[in-house]
C-alpha positions as CSV (number, residue, x, y, z in Angstrom):
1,X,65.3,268.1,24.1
2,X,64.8,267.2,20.1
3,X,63.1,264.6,19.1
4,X,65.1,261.3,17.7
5,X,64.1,258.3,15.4
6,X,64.5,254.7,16.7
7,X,63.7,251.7,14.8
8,X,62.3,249.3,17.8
9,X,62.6,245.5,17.6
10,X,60.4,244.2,20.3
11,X,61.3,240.8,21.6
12,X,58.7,238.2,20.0
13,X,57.2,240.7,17.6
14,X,57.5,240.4,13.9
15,X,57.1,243.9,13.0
16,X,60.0,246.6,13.2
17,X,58.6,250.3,14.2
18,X,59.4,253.9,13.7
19,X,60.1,255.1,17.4
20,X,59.8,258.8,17.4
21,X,61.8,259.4,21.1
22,X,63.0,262.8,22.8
23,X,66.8,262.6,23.5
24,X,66.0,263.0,27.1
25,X,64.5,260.0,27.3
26,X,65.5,257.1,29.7
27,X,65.7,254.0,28.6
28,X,62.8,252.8,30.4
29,X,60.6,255.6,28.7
30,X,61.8,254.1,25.3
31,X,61.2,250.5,26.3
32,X,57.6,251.9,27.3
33,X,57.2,253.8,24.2
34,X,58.4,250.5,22.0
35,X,55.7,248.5,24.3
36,X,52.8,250.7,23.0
37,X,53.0,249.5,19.7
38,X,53.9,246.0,20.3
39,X,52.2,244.8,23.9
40,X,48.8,244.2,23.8
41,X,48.8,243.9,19.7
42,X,51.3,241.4,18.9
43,X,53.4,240.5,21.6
44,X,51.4,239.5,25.1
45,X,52.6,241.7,28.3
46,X,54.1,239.7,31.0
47,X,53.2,241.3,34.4
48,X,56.0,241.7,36.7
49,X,59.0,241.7,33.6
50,X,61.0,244.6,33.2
51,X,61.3,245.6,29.4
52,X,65.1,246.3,28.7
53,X,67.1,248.1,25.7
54,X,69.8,247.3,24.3
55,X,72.1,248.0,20.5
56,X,70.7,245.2,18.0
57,X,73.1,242.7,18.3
58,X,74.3,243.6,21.6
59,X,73.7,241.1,24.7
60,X,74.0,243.6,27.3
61,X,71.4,245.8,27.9
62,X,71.7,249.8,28.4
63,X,71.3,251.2,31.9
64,X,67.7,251.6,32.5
65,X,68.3,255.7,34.1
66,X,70.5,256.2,30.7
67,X,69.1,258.7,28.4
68,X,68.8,258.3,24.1
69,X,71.8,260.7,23.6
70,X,74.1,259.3,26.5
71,X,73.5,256.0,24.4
72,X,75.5,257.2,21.7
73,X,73.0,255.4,19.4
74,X,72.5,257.2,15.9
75,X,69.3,258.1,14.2
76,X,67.4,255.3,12.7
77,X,69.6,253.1,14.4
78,X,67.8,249.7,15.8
79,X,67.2,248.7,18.9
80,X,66.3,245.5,20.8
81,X,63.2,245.6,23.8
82,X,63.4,242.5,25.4
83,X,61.8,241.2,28.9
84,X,64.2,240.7,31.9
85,X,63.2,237.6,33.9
86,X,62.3,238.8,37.3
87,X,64.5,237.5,40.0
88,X,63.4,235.6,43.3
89,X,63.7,236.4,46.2
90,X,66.0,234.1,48.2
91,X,64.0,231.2,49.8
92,X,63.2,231.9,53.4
93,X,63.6,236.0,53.0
C-alpha cells in the first residue's frame, strides 16, 4: 500500500483535481474517490450509472476489479471518470 497521485478528469466537469489514491485501489474506489469532488458540486449524479476509468485519451475503460498499480498508470498521470449507460434488460425478461 503507498499512496499515489492521480489527476482526475470527471466527465462534464470543468475542473481537473489532485486525486490522492492508495495503489490498492480498484478502479471503482478511484471513480468513487474522483466523484467526491466532482458529483454533487459540479457535475449532477445520475442514479443507476456506473462511473468508469479509463487513460486520458483512451476509449476503453480499465477493468472495474483492477487495482492503480496493475494499471500501469504513472504518477500524476490523468485520468478520465465517465458514466457507463446502464443497459436494459431484454424486453419480456
Amino acid at each position: 500500500m503507498a499512496l499515489f497521485p492521480l489527476t482526475s478528469n470527471f466527465e462534464e466537469d470543468f475542473v481537473l483535481q489532485l486525486l490522492p489514491v492508495d495503489t490498492d485501489h480498484t478502479m471503482d474506489e478511484v471513480a468513487a474517490a474522483a466523484a467526491h469532488h466532482s458529483v454533487g458540486r459540479r457535475v449532477a449524479d445520475r442514479p443507476g450509472h456506473v462511473m468508469r476509468v479509463r487513460r486520458q485519451g483512451s476509449t476503453e475503460p480499465f477493468p472495474r476489479t483492477m487495482t492503480v498499480i496493475e494499471s500501469g498508470l504513472a504518477p500524476m498521470e490523468c485520468i478520465e471518470v465517465v458514466w457507463e449507460t446502464p443497459t436494459l434488460a431484454a424486453a419480456g425478461a
